[in-house]
LUMTI-110653 format. One record per residue (C-alpha): residue in three letters; x, y, z. Coordinates in steps of 0.02 Angstrom, whole numbers, padded with zeros to 5 digits, always signed. Layout:
BEGIN
ALAXYZ...
***
This chain:
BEGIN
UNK-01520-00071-00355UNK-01400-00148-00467UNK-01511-00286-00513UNK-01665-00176-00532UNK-01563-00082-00677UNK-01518-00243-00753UNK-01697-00307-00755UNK-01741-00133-00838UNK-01640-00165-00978UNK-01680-00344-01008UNK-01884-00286-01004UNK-01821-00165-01150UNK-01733-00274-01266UNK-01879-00413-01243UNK-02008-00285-01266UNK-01927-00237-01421UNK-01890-00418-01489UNK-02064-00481-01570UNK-01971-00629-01628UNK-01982-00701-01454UNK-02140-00668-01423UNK-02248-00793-01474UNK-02425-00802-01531UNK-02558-00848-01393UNK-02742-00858-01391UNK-02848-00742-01291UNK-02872-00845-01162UNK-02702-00831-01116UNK-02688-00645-01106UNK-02654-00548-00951UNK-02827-00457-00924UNK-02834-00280-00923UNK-02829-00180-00743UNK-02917-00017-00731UNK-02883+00101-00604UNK-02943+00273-00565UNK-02780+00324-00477UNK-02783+00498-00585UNK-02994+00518-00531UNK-03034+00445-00723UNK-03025+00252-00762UNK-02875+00219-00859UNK-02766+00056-00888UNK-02659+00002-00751UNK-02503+00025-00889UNK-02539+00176-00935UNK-02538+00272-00767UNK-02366+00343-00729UNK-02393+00325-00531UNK-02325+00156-00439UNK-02478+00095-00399UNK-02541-00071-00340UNK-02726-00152-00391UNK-02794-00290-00280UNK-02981-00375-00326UNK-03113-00419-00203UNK-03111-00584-00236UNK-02918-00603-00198UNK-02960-00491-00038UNK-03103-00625+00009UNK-02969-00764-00038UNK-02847-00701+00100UNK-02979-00646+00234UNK-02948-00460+00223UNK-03094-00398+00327UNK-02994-00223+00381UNK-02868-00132+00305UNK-02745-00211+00436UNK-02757-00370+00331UNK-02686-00294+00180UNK-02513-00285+00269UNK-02364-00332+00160UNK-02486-00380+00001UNK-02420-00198-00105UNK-02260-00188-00106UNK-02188-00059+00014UNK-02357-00074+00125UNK-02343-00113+00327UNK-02528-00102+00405UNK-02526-00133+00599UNK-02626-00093+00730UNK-02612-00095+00929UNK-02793-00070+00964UNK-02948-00189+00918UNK-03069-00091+00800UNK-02994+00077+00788UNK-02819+00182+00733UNK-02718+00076+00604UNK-02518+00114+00583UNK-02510+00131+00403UNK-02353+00168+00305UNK-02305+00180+00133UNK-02101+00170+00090UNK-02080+00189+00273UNK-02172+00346+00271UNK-02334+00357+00400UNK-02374+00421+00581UNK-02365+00299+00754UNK-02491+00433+00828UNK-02660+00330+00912UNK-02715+00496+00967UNK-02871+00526+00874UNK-02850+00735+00815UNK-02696+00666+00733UNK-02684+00608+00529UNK-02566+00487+00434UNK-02467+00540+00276UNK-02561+00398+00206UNK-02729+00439+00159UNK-02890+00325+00137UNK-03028+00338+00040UNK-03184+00252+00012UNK-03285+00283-00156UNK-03177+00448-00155UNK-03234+00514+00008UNK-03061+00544+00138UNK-03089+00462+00284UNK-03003+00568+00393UNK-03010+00506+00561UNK-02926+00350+00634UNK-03083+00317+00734UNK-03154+00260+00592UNK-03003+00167+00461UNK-03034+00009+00535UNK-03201-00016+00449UNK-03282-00031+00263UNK-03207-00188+00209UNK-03345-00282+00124UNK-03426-00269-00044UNK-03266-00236-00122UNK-03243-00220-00308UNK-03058-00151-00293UNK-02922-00083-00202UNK-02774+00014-00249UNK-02622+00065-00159UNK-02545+00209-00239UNK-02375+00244-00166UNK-02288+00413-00160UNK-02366+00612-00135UNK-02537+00586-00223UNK-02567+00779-00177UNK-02623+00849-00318UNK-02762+00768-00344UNK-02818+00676-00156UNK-02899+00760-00023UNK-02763+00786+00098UNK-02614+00733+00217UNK-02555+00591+00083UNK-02370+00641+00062UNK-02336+00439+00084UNK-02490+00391-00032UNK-02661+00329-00019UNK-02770+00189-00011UNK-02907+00207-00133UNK-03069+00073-00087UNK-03192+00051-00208UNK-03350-00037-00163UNK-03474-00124-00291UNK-03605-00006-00359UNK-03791-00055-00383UNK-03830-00132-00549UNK-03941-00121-00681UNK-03987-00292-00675UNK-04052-00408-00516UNK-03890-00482-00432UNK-03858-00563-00279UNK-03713-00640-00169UNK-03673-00726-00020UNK-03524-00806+00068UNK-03506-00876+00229UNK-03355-00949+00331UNK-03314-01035+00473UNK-03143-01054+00561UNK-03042-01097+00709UNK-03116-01016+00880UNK-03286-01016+00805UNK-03249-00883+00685UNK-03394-00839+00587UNK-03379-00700+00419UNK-03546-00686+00334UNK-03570-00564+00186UNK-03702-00533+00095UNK-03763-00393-00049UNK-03919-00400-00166UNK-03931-00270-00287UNK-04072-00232-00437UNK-04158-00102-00507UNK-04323-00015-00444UNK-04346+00113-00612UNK-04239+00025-00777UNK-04104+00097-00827UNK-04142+00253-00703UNK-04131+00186-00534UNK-04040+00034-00460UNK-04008+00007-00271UNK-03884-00114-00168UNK-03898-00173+00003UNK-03733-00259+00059UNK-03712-00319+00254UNK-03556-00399+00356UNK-03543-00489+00516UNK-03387-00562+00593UNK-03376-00631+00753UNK-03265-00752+00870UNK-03232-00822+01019UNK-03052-00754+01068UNK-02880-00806+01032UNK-02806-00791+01206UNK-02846-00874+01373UNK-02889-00759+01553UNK-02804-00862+01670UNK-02887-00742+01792UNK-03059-00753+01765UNK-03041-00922+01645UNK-03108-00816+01503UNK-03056-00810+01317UNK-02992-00637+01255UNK-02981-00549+01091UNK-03132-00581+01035UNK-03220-00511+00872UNK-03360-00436+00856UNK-03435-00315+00722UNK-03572-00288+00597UNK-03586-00160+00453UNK-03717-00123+00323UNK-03708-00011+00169UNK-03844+00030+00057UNK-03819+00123-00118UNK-03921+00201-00247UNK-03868+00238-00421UNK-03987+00367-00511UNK-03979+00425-00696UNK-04099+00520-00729UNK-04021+00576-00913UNK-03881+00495-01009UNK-03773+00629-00950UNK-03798+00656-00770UNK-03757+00500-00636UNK-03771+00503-00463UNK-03704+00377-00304UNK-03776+00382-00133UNK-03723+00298-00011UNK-03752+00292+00168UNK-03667+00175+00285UNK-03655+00107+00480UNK-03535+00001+00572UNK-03546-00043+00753UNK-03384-00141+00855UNK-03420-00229+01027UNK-03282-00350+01027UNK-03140-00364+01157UNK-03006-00223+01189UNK-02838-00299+01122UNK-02785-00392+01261UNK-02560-00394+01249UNK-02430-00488+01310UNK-02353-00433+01467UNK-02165-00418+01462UNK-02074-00382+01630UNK-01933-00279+01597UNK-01856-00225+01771UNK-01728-00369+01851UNK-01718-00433+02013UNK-01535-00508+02009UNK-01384-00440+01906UNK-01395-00578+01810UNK-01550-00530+01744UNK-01478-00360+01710UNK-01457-00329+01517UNK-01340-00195+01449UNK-01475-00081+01440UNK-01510-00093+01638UNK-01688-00172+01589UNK-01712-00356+01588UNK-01610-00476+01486UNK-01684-00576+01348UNK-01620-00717+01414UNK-01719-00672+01567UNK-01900-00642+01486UNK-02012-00749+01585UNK-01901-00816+01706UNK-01962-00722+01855UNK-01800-00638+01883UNK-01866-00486+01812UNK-02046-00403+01875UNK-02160-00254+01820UNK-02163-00102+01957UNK-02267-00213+02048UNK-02152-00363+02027UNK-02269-00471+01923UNK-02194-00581+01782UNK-02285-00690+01663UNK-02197-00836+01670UNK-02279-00972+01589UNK-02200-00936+01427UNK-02384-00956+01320UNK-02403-00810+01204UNK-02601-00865+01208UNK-02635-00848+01374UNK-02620-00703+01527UNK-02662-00642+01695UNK-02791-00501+01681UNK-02879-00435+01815UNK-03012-00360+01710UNK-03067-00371+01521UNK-03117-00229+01414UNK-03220-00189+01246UNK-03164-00074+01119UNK-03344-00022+01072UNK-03338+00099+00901UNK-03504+00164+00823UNK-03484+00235+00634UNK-03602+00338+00532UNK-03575+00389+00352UNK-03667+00455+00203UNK-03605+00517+00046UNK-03667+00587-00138UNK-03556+00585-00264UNK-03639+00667-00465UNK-03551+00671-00617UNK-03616+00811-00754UNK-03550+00762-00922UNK-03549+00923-01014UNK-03492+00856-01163UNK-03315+00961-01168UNK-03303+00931-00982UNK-03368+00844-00842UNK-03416+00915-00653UNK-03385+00804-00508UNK-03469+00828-00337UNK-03423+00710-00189UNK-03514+00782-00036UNK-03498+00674+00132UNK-03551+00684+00312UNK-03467+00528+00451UNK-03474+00544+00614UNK-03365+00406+00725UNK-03392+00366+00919UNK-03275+00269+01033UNK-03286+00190+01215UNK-03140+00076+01247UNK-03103+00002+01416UNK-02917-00064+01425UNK-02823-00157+01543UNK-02671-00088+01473UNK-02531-00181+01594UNK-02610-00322+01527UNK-02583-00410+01714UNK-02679-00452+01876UNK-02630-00288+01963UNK-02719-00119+01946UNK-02562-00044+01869UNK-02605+00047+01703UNK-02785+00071+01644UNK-02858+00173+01513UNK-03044+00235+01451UNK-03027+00297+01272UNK-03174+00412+01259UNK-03182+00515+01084UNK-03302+00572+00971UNK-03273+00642+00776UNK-03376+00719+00672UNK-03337+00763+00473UNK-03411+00846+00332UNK-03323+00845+00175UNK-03353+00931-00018UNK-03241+00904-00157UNK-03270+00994-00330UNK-03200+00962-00491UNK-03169+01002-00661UNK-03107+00881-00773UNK-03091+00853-00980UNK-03157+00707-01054UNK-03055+00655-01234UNK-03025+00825-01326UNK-03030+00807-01521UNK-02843+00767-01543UNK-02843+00689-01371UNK-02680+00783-01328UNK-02739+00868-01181UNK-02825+00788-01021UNK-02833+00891-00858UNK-02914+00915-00681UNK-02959+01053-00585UNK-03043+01061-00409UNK-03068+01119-00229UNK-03084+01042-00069UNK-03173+01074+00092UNK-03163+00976+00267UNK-03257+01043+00423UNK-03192+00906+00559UNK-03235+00905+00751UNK-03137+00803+00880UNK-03193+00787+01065UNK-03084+00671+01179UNK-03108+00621+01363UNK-03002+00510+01388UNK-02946+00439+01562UNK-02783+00363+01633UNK-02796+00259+01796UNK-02612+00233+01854UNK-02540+00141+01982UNK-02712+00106+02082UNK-02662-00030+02203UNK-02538+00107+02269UNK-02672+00226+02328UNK-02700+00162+02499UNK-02510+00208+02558UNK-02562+00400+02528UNK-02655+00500+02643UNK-02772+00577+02501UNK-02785+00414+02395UNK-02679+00477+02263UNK-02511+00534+02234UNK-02480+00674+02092UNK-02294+00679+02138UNK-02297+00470+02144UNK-02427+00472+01977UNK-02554+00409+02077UNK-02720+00446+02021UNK-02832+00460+01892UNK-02763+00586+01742UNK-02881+00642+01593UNK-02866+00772+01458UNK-03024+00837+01390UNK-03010+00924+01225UNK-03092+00999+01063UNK-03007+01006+00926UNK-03080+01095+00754UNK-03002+01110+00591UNK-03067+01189+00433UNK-02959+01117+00282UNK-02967+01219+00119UNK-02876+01161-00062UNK-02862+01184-00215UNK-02778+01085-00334UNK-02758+01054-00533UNK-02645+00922-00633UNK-02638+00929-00824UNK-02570+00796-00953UNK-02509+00853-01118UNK-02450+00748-01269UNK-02291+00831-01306UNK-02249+00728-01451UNK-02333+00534-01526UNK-02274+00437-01371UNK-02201+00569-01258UNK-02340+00642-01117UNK-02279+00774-00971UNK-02374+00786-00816UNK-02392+00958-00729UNK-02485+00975-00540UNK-02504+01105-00441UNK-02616+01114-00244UNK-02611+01253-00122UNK-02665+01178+00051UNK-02709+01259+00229UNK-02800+01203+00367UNK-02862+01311+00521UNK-02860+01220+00685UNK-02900+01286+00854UNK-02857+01175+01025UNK-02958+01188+01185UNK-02859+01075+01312UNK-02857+01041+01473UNK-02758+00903+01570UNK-02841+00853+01748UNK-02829+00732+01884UNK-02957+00655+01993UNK-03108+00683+01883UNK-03061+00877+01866UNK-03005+00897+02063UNK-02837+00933+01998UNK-02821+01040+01850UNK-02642+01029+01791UNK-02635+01131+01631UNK-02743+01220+01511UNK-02734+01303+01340UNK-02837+01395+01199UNK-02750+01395+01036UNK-02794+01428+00864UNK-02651+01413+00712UNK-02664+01380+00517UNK-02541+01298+00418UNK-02527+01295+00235UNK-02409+01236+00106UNK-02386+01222-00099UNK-02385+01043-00163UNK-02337+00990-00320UNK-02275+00869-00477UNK-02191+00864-00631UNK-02159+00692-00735UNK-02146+00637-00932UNK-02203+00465-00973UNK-02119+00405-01131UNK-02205+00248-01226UNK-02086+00155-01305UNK-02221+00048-01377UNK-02389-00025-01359UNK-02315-00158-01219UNK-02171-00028-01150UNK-02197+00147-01034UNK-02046+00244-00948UNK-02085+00377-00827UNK-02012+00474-00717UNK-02092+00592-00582UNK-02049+00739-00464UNK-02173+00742-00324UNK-02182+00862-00163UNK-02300+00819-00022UNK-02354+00916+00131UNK-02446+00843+00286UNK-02520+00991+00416UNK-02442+01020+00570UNK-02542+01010+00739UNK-02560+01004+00918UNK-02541+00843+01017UNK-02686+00752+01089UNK-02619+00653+01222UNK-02578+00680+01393UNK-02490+00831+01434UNK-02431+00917+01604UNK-02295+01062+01530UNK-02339+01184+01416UNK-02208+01135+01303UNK-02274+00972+01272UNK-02429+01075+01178UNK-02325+01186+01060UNK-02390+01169+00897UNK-02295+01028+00796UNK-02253+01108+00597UNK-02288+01038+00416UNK-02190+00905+00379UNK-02121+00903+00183UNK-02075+00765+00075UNK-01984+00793-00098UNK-01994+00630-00196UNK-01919+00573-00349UNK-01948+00426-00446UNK-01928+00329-00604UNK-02014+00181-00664UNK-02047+00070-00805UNK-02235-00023-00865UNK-02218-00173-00976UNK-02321-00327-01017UNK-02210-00454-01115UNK-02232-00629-01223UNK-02401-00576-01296UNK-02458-00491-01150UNK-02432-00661-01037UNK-02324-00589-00931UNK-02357-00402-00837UNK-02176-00329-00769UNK-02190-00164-00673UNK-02046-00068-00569UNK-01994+00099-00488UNK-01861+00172-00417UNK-01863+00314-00299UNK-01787+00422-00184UNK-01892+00528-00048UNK-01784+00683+00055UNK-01907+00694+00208UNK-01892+00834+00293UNK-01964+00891+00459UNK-02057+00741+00503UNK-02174+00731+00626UNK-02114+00586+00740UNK-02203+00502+00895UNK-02097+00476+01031UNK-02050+00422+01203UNK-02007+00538+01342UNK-02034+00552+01535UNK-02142+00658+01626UNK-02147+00685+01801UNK-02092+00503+01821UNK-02194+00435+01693UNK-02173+00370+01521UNK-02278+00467+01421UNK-02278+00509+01232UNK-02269+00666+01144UNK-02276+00703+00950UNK-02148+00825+00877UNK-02060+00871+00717UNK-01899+00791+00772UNK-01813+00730+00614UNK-01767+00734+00434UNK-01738+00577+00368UNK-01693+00486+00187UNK-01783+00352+00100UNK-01738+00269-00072UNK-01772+00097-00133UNK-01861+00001-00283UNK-02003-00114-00293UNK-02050-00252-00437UNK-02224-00323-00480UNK-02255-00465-00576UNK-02414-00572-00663UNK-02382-00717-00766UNK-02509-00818-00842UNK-02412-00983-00851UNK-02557-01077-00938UNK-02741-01072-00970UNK-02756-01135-00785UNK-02607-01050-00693UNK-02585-00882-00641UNK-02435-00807-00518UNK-02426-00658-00450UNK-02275-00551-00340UNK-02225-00407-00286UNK-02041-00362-00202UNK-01989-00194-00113UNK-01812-00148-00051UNK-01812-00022+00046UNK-01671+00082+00139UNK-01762+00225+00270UNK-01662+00310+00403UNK-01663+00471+00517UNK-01558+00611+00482UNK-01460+00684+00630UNK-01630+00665+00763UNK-01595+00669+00962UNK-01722+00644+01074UNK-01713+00654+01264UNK-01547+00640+01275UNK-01547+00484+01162UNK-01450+00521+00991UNK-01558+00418+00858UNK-01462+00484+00705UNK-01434+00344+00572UNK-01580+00231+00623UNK-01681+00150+00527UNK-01878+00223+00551UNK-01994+00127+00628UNK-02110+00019+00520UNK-01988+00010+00361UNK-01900-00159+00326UNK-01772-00186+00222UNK-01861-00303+00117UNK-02049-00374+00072UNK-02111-00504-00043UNK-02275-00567-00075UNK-02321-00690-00204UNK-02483-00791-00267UNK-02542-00943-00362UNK-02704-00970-00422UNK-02758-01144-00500UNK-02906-01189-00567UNK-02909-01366-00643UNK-03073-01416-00761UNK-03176-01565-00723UNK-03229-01699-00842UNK-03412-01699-00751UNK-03414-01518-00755UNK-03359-01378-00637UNK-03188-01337-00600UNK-03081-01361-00459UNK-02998-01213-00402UNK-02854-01168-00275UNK-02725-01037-00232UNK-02585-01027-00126UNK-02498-00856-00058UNK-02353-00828+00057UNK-02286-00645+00106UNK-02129-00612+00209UNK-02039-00466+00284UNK-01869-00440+00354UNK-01846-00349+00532UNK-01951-00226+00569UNK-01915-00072+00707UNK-02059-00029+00814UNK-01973+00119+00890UNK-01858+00259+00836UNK-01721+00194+00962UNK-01694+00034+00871UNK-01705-00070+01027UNK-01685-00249+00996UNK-01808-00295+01119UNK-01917-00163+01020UNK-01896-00255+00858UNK-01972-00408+00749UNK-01861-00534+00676UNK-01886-00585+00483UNK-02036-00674+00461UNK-02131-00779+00320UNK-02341-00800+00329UNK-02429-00921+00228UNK-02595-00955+00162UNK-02705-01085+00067UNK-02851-01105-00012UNK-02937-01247-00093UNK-03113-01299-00161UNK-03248-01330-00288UNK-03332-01210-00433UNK-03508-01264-00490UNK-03530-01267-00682UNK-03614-01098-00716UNK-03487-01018-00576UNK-03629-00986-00436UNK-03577-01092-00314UNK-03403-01115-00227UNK-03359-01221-00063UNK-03197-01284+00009UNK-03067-01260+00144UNK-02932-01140+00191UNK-02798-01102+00298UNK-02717-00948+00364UNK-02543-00918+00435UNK-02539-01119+00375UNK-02393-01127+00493UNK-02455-01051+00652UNK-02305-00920+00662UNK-02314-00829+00818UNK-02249-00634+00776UNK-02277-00446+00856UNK-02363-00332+00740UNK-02347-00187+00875UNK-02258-00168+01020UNK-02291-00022+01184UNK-02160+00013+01285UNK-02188+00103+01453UNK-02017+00087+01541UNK-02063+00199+01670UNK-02187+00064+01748UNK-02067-00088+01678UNK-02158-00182+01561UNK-02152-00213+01365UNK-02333-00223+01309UNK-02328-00367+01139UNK-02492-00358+01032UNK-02451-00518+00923UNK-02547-00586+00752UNK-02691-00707+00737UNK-02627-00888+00763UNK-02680-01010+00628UNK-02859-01018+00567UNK-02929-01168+00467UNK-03081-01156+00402UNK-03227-01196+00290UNK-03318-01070+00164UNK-03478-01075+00041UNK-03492-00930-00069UNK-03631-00905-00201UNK-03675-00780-00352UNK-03813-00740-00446
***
């Protein structure tokens, strides 16, 4: 923090001192970022939220084709997922939710073309056609649809154009990886109606070998289309439809089987589960004694092999009324989002632990608002609005556990032993109202305060019922209904110290809705509705651009008192690891983060981004287990990213261009005990690209490589102790490749 401060002051004093600065020709300038973080476009600097822009075309240079490959590129931003096509772990400053159940929300919010995607059915997907993305971190409550007390992810897609366009790109990678995109877009009436038509597919092979059935596992495989129509039918009314479909049939993640329970004392580690020094070494088995002992992290023993098969539908209309003074916006949206996932969840050759995700979730959303466009003395700029969500979940999911045990039992299942077949049908509805208003006022020449204000509530009512053997056994029932509410806020001054220089400093207060859980349950207590969790964040931050605007320095301090947060954790249940979601904690987060661009010449451009970060529970005990002081899960200590780009002129024409990025993160925690076993080590990830530019820009080939250096590294880990096995979903291994893109 020290250091942060002393940067601060240095940005000021060479901010200040134009005799350093020296002249440079356009060329050389930093270009201008605009971001619609406030719902208006504004500049990058002049936004007084910590917010992070990333292009499409640096997306498309990394291979972001979900919004689990823009982990660690925003400072302060962990993306992971455990399943294949569905419910990403997304956190913000450490804040987020663990929670796969599919009735349950993140404090991170997405949105795509300003429609809230609420469910995590349905994050996974939308990742093509992008013209930007920001990553706004901190409550964004005032102004964002809801449940974003640890930001939002804002996607913005390419609209139709005026003017016939087209482009293509097309890549092909280690384990016959194929990405083809593709969008042509035109006008049918001038200047009233254009449409776009833009179209994904990404498919491959598998990463991991079936030892079992001599398959490959972990394969891709998806499509998406969106088309979009832009209509003006007068200079002052615009509207954006969009409808949109994406369809998954690729494998179920396939993990790593870990064997945690030992067969010697040797093998015995302090905790009474398996010692590391013990992992693979077939002194330590599952509850079935298997061990995968081969010591490949590409390869397993799976007696059968699931898809994850996700259908999405979307369609959304978004009109803006200029009325002169003013301006109306209406963003109406309908999605609906199916899943059907087979998983062989004990990842081994025994039928141990299997699960059918079944759930269905359907959305309509309507956001109103009110907003000024420049007022004569331009003092004044404000938003008003409501919000609307009608949401329907249905889930029918089934556990299968410990099948090979059923012939020793008279009935072919066990409840006392957890043998059989458990499900939990439920509906879950929620009706989310809000409304919301921020205003800006110039208090003096350079000197702006922000005021924000959103009342929130959201009605749910829970029909559950948890069941074994297809309904034979009905274990628990309940009919609930329950609305929670809460006042958001903020409060901030932005200060501009000069055309180069802003200082701001913000008071935010978020609120995420309480709930019921949507997992298995067999006490009542396990269902009692989980409360609001509140986060009260302050922050200060400075917005610079240096040496002639060659060099763009951003930073922000903060400090977040979290309060009742809703945490997903372990317990046991009649013998069985299960887990439940509660508010268990209050915890304390403060750090600082630093983003750089530098355009080192005509040719050379380098950017980075660095987050410290210090999270940990309050006083928090959980069955038994006294977590108090640990770090949460999903917030390391410290994250860098950085980029070059290159492009080098040719004397025959055309350009060579190339960039090179690297990200790295310190330990991560994958569980609120802070288990080492339950934990990532430091890691760096590399990445290359290289190739050639045709003269007028329309055509680019050439090569790249991902993870360069083939690190091997968890990005989520399941624990079920109960059955003795640690189940390790791990990253793509390295993918070199070959891509042609083309413009028009």
């Amino acid at each position: 923090m020290r250091a942060v401060l002393f940067v601060s002051c240095a940005v000021v004093a060479l901010s200040g001192g134009s005799a350093m600065a020296q002249t440079a020709a356009d060329s050389m300038m930093i270009q201008e970022v605009v971001v619609t973080a406030q719902k208006r476009s504004e500049n990058l600097q002049d936004v007084p939220v910590s917010v992070t822009a990333l292009s499409g075309d640096a997306l498309t240079a990394r291979g972001v084709t979900n919004v689990t490959g823009l982990n660690n590129l925003a400072p302060g931003l962990r993306v992971s997922s455990g399943d294949a096509a569905a419910n990403p772990k997304i956190f913000i400053r450490g804040v987020g939710l663990s929670d796969f159940n599919p009735n349950s929300s993140s404090g991170v919010g997405i949105y795509v073309d300003g429609v809230y995607v609420s469910s995590p059915l349905a994050q996974m997907a939308g990742f093509f056609d992008i013209g930007q993305i920001e990553v706004l971190r901190g409550p964004q409550g005032t102004l964002y649809g809801r449940n974003t007390n640890g930001g939002a992810v804002n996607v913005t897609t390419k609209r139709p154009t005026h003017t016939f366009s087209a482009e293509a790109a097309a890549e092909y990678a280690t384990y016959n990886a194929v990405n083809l995109t593709g969008a042509v877009s035109g006008p049918v009436i001038e200047d009233v109606l254009s449409v776009r038509a833009a179209g994904q597919v990404v498919r491959d092979d598998g990463t991991t070998y079936n030892r079992v059935t001599g398959n490959d596992v972990n394969a891709t495989d998806y499509w998406a289309i969106r088309l979009s129509a832009l209509y003006t039918p007068h200079e002052d009314v615009e509207a954006l439809f969009q409808v949109n479909r994406f369809v998954n049939r690729g494998d179920a993640t396939q993990p790593q089987h870990r064997a945690l329970f030992p067969f010697t004392a040797e093998a015995t580690g302090p905790d009474g589960f398996c010692a590391p020094t013990a992992y693979g070494s077939g002194l330590c088995g599952d509850a079935f004694g298997y061990s995968d002992t081969d010591g490949d992290d590409r390869a397993l023993d799976a007696n059968a092999e699931g898809k994850d098969k996700i259908d999405l539908f979307g369609a959304s209309a978004q009109v803006d009324w200029d009325l002169g003074a003013i301006s109306l916006v209406s963003v109406t949206a309908y999605s609906w989002a199916h899943r059907n996932a087979f998983e062989n969840t004990d990842s081994s050759p025994n039928q141990m632990l299997e699960i059918n995700y079944l759930a269905r979730q359907n959305q309509f959303t309507q956001e109103l608002r009110l907003q000024s466009n420049d007022s004569a003395d331009g003092r004044l700029k404000w938003v008003a609005g409501g919000y609307y969500m009608d949401e329907t979940v249905e889930d029918a999911s089934t556990q299968d556990v410990l099948r090979d045990l059923r012939p020793l039992f008279p009935d072919g299942f066990s409840l006392a032993d957890s043998v059989a077949a458990f499900s939990y049908p439920y509906t879950q509805k929620t009706k989310s109202y809000a409304f919301f208003g921020q205003a800006d006022y110039q208090l003096a020449e350079r000197l702006t305060a922000t005021v924000g204000l959103r009342y929130s509530a959201d009605e749910k009512s829970f029909d559950y019922r948890s069941q074994a053997e297809g309904g034979l056994i009905v274990l628990l029932t309940s009919q609930q209904e329950k609305t929670f509410s809460a006042w958001s806020g903020r409060l901030g001054l932005r200060y501009e110290v000069n055309d180069d220089l802003n200082l701001y400093a913000t008071y935010n207060r978020g609120f995420k809705s309480g709930g019921f859980f949507g997992g298995l349950a067999t006490t009542p207590e396990e269902l009692i509705p989980y409360d609001n969790e509140q986060l009260d964040a302050y922050e200060v931050g400075l917005k610079s651009e240096l040496f002639d605007r060659r060099v763009r320095l951003n930073m922000s301090a903060f400090y977040y008192d979290y309060q009742d947060q809703q945490v997903f954790a372990q317990a046991l249940r009649n013998g069985l690891t299960v887990l439940v979601l509660d508010n268990a904690a209050n915890s304390e987060v403060y750090g600082a983060e630093i983003e750089a661009t530098a355009r080192l010449s005509e040719n050379l451009s380098i950017d980075a981004g660095l987050s410290l970060l210090d999270a940990t529970y309050g006083e928090y005990f959980s069955e038994g287990d006294d977590f108090t002081g640990n770090r949460l899960p999903q917030s390391p200590e410290v994250t860098f990213n950085a980029a070059a780009n290159y492009r080098h002129p040719l004397p025959q024409g055309g350009e060579l261009v190339g960039s090179l990025d690297a990200a790295y993160s310190s330990k991560v925690y994958f569980d609120n005990s802070n288990a080492e076993r339950l934990s990532q080590d430091a890691v760096w990830v590399v990445g290359a690209q290289g190739g050639w530019q045709a003269p007028d820009g329309r055509i680019e080939l050439g090569l790249f490589a991902r993870n360069l250096f083939d690190e091997t590294y968890k990005v989520s880990i399941s624990n079920i102790d109960s059955l003795g096995v640690d189940l390790l979903t791990l990253n793509r291994p390295r993918s070199l490749g070959a891509y042609l893109r083309y413009r028009y």
